[in-house]
C-alpha positions in Angstrom: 0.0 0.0 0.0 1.5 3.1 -0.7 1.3 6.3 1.1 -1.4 7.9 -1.2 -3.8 5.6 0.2 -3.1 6.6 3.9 -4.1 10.2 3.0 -0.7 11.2 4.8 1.8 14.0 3.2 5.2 13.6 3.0 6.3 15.6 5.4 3.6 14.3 7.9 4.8 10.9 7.0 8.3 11.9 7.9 7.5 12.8 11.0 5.5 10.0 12.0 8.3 7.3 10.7 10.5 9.5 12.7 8.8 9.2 15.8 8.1 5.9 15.3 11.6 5.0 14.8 12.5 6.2 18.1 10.0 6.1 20.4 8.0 3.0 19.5 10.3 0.6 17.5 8.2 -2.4 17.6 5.3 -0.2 16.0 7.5 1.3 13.4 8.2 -2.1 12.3 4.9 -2.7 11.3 4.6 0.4 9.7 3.5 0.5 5.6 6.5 -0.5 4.2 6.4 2.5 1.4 6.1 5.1 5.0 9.3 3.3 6.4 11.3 3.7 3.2 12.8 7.3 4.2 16.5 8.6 4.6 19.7 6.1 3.8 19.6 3.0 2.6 22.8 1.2 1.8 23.5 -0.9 -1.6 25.5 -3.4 -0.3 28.6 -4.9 -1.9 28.7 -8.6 -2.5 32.0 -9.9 -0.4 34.1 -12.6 -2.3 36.7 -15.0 -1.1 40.2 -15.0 -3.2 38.9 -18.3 -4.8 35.5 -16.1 -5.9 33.0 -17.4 -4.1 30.6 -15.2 -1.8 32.0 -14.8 1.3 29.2 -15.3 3.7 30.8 -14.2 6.8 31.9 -11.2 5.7 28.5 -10.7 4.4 26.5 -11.1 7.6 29.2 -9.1 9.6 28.6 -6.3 7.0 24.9 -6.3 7.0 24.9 -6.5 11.0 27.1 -3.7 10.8 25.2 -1.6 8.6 21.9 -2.3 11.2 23.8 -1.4 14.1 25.1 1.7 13.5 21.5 3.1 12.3 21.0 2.4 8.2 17.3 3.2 7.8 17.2 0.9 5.1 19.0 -2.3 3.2 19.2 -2.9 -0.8 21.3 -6.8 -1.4 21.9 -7.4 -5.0 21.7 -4.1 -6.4 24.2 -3.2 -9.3 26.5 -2.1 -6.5 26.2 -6.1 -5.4 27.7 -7.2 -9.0 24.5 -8.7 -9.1 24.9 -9.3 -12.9 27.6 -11.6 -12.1 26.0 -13.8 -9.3 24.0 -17.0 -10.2 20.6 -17.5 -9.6 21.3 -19.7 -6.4 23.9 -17.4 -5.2 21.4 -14.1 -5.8 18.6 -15.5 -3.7 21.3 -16.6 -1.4 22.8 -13.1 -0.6 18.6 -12.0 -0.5 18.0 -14.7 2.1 21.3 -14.1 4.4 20.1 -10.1 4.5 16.8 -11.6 5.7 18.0 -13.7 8.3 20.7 -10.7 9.9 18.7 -8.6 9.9 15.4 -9.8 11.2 13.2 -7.5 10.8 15.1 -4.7 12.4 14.5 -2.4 8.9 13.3 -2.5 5.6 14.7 -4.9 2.9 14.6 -3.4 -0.8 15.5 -6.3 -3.0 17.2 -6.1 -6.5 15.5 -7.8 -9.4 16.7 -6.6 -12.8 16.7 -7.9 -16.4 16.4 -6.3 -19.6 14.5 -9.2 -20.7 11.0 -7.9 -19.4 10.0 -12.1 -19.0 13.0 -12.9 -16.9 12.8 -9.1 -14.5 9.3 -10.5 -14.2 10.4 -14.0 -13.1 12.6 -12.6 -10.6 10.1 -10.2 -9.3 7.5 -12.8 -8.6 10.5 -15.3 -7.0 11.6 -12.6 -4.7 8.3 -11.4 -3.9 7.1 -14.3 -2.7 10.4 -14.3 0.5 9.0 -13.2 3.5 11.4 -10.4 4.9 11.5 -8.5 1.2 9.5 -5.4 2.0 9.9 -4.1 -1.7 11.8 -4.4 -5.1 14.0 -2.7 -6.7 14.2 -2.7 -10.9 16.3 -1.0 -13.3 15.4 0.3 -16.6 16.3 -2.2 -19.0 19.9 -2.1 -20.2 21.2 -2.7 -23.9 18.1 -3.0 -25.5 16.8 0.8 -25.0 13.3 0.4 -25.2 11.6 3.6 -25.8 10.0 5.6 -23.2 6.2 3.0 -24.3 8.8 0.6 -23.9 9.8 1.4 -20.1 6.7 1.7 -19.2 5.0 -1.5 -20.3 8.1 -3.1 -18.9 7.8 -1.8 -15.5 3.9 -2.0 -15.6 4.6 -5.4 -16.4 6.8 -6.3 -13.1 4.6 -4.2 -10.6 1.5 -6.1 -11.9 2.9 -9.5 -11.7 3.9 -8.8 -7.9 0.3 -7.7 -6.7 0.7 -5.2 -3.9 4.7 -5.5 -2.8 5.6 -2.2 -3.7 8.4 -1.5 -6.5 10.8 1.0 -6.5 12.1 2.1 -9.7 16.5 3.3 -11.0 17.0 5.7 -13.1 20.6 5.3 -14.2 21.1 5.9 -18.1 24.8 6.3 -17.7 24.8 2.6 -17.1 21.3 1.3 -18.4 21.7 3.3 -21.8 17.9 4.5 -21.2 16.5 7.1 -19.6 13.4 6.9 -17.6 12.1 10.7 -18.7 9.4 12.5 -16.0 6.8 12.2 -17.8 7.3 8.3 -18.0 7.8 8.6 -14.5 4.7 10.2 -13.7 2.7 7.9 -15.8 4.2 4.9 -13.4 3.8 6.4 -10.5 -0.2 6.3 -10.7 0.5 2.6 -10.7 -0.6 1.6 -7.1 2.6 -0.5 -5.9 5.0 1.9 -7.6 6.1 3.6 -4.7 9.2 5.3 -5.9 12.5 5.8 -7.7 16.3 5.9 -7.1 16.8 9.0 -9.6 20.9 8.8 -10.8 20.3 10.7 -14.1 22.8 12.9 -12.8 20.2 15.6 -14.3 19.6 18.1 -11.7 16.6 19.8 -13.4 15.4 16.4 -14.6 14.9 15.3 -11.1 13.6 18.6 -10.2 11.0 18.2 -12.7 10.5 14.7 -11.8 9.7 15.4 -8.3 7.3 18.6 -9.5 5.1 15.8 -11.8 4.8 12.5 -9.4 2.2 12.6 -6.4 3.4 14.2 -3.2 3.7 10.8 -1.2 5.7 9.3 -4.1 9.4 8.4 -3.1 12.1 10.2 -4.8 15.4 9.1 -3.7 19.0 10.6 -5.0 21.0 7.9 -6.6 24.4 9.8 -6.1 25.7 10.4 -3.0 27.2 14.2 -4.2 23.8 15.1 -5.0 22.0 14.0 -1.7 21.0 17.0 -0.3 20.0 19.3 -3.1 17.5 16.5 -4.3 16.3 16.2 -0.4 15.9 20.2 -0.9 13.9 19.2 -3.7 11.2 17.3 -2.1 13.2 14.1 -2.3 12.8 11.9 0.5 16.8 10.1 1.2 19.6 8.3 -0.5 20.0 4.7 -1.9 23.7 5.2 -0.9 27.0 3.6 -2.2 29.1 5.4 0.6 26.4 3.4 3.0 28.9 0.8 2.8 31.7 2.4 4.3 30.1 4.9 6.6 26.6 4.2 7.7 26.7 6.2 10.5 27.2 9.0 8.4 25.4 8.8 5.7 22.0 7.8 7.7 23.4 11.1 10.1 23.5 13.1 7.2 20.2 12.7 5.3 18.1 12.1 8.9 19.5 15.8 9.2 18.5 17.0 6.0 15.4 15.6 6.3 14.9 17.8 9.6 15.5 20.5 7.7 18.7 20.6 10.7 21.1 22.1 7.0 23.7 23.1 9.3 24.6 19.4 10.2 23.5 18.0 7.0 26.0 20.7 5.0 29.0 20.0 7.2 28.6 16.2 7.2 28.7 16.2 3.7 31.6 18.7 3.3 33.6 16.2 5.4 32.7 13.2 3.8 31.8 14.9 -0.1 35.5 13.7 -1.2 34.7 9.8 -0.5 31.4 10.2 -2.3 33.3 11.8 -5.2 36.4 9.0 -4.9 34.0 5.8 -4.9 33.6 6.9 -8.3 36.8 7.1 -9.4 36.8 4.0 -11.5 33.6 2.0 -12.1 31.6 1.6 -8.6 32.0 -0.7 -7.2 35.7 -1.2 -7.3 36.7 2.0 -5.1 33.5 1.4 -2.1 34.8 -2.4 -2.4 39.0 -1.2 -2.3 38.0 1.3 0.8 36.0 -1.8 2.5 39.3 -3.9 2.5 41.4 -1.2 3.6 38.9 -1.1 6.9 39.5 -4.7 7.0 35.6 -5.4 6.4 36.0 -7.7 3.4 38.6 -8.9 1.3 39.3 -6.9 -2.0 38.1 -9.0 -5.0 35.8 -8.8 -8.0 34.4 -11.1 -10.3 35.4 -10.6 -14.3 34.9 -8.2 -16.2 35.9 -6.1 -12.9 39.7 -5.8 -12.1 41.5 -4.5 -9.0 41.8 -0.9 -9.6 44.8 1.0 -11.2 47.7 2.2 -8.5 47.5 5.5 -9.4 43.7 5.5 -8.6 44.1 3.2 -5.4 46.5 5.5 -4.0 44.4 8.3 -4.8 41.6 6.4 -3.0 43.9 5.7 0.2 44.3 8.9 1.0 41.3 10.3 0.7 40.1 7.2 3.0 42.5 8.2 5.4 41.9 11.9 5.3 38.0 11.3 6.5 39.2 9.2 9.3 38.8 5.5 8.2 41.8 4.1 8.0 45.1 4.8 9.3 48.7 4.9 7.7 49.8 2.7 7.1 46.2 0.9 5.9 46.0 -2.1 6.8 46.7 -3.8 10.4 49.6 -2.1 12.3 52.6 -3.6 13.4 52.2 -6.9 12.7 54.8 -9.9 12.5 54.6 -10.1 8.9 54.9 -7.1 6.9 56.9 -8.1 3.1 55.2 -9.9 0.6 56.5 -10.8 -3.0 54.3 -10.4 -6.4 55.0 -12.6 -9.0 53.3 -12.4 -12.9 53.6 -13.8 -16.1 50.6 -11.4 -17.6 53.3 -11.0 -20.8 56.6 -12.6 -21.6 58.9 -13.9 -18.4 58.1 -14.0 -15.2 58.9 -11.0 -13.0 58.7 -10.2 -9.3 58.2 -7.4 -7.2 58.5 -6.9 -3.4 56.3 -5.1 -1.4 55.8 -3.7 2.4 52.3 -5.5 3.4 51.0 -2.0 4.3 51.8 -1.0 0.5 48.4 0.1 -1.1 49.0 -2.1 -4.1 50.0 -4.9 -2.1 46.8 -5.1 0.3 48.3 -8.0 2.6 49.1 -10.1 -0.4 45.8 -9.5 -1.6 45.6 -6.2 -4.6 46.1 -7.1 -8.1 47.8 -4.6 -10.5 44.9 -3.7 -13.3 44.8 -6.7 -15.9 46.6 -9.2 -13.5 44.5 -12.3 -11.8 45.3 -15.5 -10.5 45.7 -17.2 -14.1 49.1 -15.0 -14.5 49.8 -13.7 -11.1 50.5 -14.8 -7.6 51.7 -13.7 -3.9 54.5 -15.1 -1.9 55.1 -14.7 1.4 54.2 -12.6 3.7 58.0 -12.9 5.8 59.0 -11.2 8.5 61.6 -9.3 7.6 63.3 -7.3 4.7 66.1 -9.5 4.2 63.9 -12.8 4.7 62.0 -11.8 1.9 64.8 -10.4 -0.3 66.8 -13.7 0.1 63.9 -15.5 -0.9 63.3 -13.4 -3.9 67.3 -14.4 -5.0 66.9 -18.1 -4.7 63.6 -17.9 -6.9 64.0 -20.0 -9.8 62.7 -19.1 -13.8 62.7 -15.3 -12.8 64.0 -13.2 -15.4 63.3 -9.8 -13.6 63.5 -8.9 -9.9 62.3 -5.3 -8.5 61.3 -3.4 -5.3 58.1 -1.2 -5.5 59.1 2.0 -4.2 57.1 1.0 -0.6 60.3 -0.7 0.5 
């Protein structure tokens, strides 16, 4: 059911949900779904082991994480997730593990995208049907670009094969190829269980316009981080956040603020943390939220092809800006341990060459970071040895090397 048929405005929604929230949690969580689906909610990242496989404790330690220090809401198996890599199994399986962390404790938005309209509808129905999925999110169609007749039929097509579990909408032509235009939009929203959008046009007036067509109680979230605020200014109601990953606190601190209309806090949170938003999209999200994660020591750095560790340059870039805002330390990584050199060995081209690194070295990443282009077909790690000359000896007495090298960390 969506707000529209509770008769509330937004902004007397907001402040219900808000009291709710703290005075009356038990009550809040039986709360219309579409009334609780204000302020931050996080896209989580999908942790991997080295071998590539979802790494399920990180996951849960991540998702409790993001519950405990006061996400208003969760989104598993977004594009953030690298959803289009996961299988079917492991897709549900990431859904399901949210479900069972969380427990209730806030809302579940659920990604479900294909641009085969058939299969986005298949998936829609499957997830629907999970008790603990409060709503769905669906991205316009990507490759195909349908036309604007074309989005709409496609997402009239999910939100009526779900009956009444309300659909959020993302708008995100930059990666989709599509754009879901505001008179599209508008059209949609008087669809009863499309409650809302994740707008990352990146079009400030677009949204603006966006938000002046749909119904009052419809749900306009920024998809950017940067542009959080302003779109909150707008009439917008929070942030499906990629920066939710890293600092929860924060972000949910942030837009709760804006929300309040309390812009002093709002404006200085994100003047602190404005750089992070702006870094994690430094090369294609989510390789930076993911690199930043590892650095914390909240998941181990890897991606699933056609994603590749990022470039140094970039990572370094990254590393300091992560430090800057307080969320690692230098050296990243774990201090003073035991263990500190590792050797990098690859055969991406010709020979094989090695390299020696300090283990706080932001390339190195514990033995972990892969130069762009490398993986484990053509690449390995040695070590990590305790000292400097342990793993320099070790790096003369390797055999079939043609070229040995220290990376400027040592």
């Amino acid at each position: 059911m969506g707000t529209a048929a509770l008769g509330c405005p937004s902004s007397e929604a907001r402040l219900v949900v808000n009291f709710l929230r703290e005075f009356s949690p038990d009550l809040y969580s039986r709360y219309p779904i579409p009334m609780q689906l204000r302020g931050c909610g996080t896209a989580l990242v999908t942790p991997f082991h080295q071998d590539g496989s979802i790494d399920d404790t990180a996951l849960r330690n991540l998702v409790a994480w993001q519950v405990e220090s006061g996400i208003d809401f969760l989104i598993p198996c977004g594009t953030t997730g690298e959803t289009p890599t996961l299988t079917h199994d492991e897709w549900l399986h990431v859904i399901d593990t949210t479900i069972e962390v969380v427990a209730g404790r806030v809302p579940i938005v659920a990604g479900a995208t294909s641009n085969s309209t058939h299969d986005a509808v298949e998936k829609a129905k499957e997830i629907a049907a999970h008790s603990g999925v409060d709503a769905i999110l669906t991205a316009s169609p990507y490759y195909n670009k349908p036309t604007q007749e074309g989005q709409y039929r496609h997402f009239k097509a999910i939100a009526e094969a779900v009956g009444d579990k309300p659909i959020i909408l993302y708008n995100v032509p930059s990666r989709t190829g599509t754009n879901l235009e505001p008179g599209t939009l508008a059209r949609l929203a008087e669809i009863p269980n499309i409650v809302g959008v994740k707008e990352a046009s990146g079009n400030m007036t677009q949204i603006a316009e966006a938000i002046s067509l749909v119904p009052e109680t419809f749900l306009v979230f920024s998809g950017d981080d940067a542009v959080t605020l302003p779109v909150i200014a707008l009439g917008g109601v929070g942030i499906i956040s990629v920066a939710g990953n890293e600092i929860p606190h924060e972000m949910a601190s942030l837009t709760r603020a804006a929300l309040n209309n309390d812009w002093t806090t709002a404006r200085a949170l994100n003047r602190k943390y404005l750089p992070l938003m702006q870094a994690n999209f430094i090369e294609s999200s989510p390789l930076p939220v993911k690199a930043v994660l590892a650095m914390m020591g909240k998941i181990e750095e890897v991606y699933r092809l056609p994603l590749l560790p990022m470039r140094r340059d970039t990572r370094s870039r990254l590393q300091k800006i992560a430090t800057e805002v307080g969320l690692i330390s230098k050296p990243a990584g774990p201090a003073a341990e035991a263990h500190d050199f590792y050797i990098y060995e690859n055969w991406a081209a010709g020979p094989h060459k090695i390299v020696l690194h300090r283990g706080s070295c932001g390339q190195c990443s514990h033995g972990k970071g892969r130069p762009s282009g490398h993986d484990v077909n053509h690449a390995r790690w040695h070590g990590p040895y305790a000292t400097l000359a342990e793993a320099r000896d070790t790096a003369h007495t390797m055999t079939g090397v043609l070229i040995r090298s220290e990376c400027k960390c040592v």
